[in-house]
Residue frames as qw, qx, qy, qz and C-alpha x, y, z in Angstrom:
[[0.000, 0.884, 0.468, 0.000, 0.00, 0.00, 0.00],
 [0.208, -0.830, 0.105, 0.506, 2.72, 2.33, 1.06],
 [0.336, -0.235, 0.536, 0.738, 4.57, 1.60, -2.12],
 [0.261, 0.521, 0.630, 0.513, 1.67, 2.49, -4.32],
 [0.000, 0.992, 0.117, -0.057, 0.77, 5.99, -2.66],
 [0.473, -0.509, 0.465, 0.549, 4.71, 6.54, -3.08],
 [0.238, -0.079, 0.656, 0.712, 4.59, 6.23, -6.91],
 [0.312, 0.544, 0.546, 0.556, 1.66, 7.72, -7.10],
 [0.350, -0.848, -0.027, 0.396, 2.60, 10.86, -5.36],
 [0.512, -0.337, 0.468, 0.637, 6.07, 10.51, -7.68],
 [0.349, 0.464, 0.768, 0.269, 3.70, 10.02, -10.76],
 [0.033, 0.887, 0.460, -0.011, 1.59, 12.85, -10.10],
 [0.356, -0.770, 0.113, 0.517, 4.75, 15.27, -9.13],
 [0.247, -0.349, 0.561, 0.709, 6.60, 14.92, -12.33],
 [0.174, 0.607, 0.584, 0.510, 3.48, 15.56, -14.43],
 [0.152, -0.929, -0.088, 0.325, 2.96, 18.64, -12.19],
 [0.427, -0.598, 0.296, 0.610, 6.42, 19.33, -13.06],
 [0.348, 0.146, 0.647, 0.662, 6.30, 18.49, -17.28],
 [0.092, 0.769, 0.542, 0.325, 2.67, 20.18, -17.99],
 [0.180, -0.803, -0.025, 0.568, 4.46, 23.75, -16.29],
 [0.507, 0.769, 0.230, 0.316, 4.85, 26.09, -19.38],
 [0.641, -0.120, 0.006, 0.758, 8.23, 27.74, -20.00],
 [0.302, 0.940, 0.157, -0.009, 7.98, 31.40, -20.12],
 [0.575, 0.561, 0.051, 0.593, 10.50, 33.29, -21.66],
 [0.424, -0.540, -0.106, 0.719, 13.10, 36.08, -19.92],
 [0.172, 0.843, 0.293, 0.417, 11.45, 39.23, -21.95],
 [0.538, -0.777, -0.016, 0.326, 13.36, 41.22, -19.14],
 [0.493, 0.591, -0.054, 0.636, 15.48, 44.25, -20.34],
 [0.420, -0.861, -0.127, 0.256, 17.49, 46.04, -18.26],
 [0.668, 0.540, -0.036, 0.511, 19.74, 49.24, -19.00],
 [0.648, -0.620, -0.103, 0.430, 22.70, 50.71, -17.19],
 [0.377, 0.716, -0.187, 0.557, 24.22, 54.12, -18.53],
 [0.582, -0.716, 0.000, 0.385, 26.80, 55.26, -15.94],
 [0.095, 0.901, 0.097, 0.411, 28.79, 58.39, -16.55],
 [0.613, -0.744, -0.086, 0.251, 31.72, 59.20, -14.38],
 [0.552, 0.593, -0.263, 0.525, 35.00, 61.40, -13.81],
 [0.248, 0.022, -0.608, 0.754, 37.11, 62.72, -10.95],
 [0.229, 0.062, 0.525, -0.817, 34.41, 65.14, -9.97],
 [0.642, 0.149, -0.097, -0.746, 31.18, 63.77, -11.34],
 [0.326, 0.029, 0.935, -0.138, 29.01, 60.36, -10.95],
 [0.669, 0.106, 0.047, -0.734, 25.62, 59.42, -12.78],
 [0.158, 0.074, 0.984, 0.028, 24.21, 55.96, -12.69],
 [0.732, -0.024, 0.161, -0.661, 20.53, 55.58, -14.32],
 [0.113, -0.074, 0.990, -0.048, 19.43, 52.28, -14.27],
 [0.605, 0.194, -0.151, -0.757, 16.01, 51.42, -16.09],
 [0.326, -0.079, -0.941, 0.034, 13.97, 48.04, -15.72],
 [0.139, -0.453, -0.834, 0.283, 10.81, 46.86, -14.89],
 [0.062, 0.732, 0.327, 0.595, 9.47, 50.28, -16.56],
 [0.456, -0.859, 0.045, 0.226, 11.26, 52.21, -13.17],
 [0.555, 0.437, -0.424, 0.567, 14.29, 53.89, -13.65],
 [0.646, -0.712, -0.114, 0.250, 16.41, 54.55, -10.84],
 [0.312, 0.753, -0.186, 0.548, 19.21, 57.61, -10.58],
 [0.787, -0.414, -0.066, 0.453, 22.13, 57.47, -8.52],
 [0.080, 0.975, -0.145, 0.151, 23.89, 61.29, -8.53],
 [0.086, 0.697, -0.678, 0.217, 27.20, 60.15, -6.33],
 [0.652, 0.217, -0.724, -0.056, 28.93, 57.20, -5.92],
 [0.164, -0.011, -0.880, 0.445, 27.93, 56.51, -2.47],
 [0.354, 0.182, 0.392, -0.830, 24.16, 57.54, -2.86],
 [0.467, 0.285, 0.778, -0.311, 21.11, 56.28, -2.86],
 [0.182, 0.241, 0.789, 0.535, 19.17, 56.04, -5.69],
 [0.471, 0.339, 0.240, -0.778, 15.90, 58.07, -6.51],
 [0.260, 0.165, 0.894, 0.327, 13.63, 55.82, -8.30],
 [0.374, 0.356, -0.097, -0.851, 10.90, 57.12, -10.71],
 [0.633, 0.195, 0.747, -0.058, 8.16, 55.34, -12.27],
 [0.195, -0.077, 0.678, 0.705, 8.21, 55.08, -16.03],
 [0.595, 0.332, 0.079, -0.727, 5.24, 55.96, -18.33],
 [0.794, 0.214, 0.561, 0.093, 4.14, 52.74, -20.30],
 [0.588, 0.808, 0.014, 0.043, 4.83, 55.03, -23.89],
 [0.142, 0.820, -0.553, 0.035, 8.57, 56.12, -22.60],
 [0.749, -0.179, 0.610, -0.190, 8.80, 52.15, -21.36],
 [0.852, 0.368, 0.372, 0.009, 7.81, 50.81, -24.90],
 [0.385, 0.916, -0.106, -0.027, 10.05, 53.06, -26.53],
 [0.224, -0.720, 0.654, -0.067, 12.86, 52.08, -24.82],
 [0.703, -0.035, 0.710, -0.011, 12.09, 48.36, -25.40],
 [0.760, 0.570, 0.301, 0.089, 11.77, 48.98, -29.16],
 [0.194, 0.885, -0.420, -0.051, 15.03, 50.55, -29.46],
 [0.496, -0.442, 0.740, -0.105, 16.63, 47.99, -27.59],
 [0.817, 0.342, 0.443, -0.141, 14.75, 45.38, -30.09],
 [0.761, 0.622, 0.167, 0.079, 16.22, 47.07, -33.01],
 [0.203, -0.800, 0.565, -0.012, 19.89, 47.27, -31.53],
 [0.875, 0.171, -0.436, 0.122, 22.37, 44.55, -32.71],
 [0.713, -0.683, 0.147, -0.058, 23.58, 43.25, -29.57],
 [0.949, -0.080, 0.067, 0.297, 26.07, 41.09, -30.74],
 [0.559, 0.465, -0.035, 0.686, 28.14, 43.72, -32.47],
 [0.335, -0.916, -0.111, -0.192, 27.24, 46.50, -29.59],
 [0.891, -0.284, -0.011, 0.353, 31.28, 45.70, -28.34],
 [0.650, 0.171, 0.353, 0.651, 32.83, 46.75, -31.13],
 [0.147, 0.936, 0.315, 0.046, 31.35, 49.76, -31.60],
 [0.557, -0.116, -0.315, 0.760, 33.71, 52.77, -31.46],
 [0.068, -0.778, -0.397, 0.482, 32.97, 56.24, -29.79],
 [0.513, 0.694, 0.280, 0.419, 32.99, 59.38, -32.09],
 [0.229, 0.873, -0.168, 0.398, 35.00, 61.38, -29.83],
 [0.698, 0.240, -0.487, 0.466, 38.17, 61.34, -27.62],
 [0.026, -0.730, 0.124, -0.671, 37.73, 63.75, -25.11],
 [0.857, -0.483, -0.080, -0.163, 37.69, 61.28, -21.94],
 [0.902, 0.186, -0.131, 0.368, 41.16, 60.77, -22.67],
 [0.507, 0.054, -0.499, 0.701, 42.19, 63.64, -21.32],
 [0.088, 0.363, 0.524, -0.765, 39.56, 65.31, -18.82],
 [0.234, 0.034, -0.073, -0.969, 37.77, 67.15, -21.26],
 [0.636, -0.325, 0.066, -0.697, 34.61, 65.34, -20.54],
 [0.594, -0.293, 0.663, -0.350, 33.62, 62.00, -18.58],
 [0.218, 0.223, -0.929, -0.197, 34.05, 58.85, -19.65],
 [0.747, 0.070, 0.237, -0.618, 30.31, 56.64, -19.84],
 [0.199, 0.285, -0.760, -0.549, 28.96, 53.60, -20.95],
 [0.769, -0.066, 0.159, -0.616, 26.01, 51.52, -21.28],
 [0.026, 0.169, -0.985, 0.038, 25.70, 48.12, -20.35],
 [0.665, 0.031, -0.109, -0.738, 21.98, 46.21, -21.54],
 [0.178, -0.261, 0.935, -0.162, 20.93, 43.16, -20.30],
 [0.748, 0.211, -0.035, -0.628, 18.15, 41.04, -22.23],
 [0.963, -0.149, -0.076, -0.210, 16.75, 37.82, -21.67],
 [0.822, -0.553, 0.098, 0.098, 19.79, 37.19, -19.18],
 [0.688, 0.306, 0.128, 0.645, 22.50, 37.77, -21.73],
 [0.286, -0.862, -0.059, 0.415, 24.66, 40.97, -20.40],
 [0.657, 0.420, 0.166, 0.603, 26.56, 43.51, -23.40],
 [0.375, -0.800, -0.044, 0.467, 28.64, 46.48, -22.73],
 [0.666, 0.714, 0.059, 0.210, 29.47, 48.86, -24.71],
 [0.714, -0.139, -0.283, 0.624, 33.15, 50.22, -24.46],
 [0.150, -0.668, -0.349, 0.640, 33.41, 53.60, -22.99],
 [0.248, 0.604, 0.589, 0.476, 32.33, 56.82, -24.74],
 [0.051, 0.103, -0.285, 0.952, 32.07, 60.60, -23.88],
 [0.100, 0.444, 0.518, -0.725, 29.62, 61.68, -21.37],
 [0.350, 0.632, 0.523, -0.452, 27.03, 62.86, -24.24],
 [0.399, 0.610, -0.602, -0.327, 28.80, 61.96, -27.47],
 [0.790, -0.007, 0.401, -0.463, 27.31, 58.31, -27.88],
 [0.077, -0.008, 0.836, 0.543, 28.31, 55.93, -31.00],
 [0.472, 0.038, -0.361, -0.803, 25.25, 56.62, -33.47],
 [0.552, -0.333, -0.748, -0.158, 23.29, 52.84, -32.48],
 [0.318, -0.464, -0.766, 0.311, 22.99, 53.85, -29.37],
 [0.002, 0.043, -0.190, 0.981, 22.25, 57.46, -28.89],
 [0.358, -0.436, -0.330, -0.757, 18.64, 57.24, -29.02],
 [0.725, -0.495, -0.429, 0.214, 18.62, 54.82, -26.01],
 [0.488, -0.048, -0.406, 0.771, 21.15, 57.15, -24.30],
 [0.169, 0.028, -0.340, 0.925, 19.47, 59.95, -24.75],
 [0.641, -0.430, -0.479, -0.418, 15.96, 58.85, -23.87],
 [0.723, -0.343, -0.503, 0.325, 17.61, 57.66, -20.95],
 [0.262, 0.003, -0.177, 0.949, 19.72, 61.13, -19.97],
 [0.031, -0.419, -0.368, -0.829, 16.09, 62.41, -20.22],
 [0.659, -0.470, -0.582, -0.075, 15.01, 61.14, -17.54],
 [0.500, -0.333, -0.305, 0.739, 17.47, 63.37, -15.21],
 [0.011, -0.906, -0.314, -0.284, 16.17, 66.33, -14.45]]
């Protein structure tokens, strides 16, 4: 008796377990950060919240996203080639020596993390600027 409520307990568990429906990681998340001797900015965007981080030991302020500035961001992101997003290079030099901060964005979708390589503070490589500066818009 005990061995038949035992296998069908087992039975019953690993059809629970097969008839569960995979969902997909639709989850984007983007990370511009901005920084030099005197100057910090982190936003961070996900889950249609962004969060802003002003200096490198402070707290975030988090803001809730509108669903339109939400989708927008997710359809850029859609029509970004990730794979090549590495390579990119920046269109100006000026991080190199002070003359402005040194940034990049780093975009994480469906668990896969890319980063782009650094870039001036508001001089973007062309694929991404609209995401950047959708995102810089968000700092008031």
């Amino acid at each position: 008796m005990k061995k038949t409520i035992v296998l069908l307990l087992t039975l019953l568990f690993f059809a629970a377990c097969a008839g569960q429906k995979r969902t997909e990681d639709n989850s984007i998340k983007l990370e511009y950060k901005a920084y030099s001797r005197g100057f910090y900015q982190m936003i961070r965007v996900e889950n249609q919240t962004v969060f802003v981080t002003k200096s490198r030991e402070g707290q975030p302020e988090v803001m809730k996203l509108s669903t339109n500035d939400w989708n927008d961001l997710q359809l850029m992101v859609q029509e970004l080639d990730l794979v090549s997003l590495p390579n990119w290079k920046a269109p100006t030099d000026k991080r190199l020596f002070d003359g402005a901060a040194s940034a990049n964005l780093k975009i994480t979708k469906q668990g896969k993390t890319v980063e782009s390589p650094s870039f001036d503070h508001g001089y973007p490589p062309v694929a991404i600027e609209k995401i950047v500066n959708k995102m810089l818009s968000f700092v008031k």
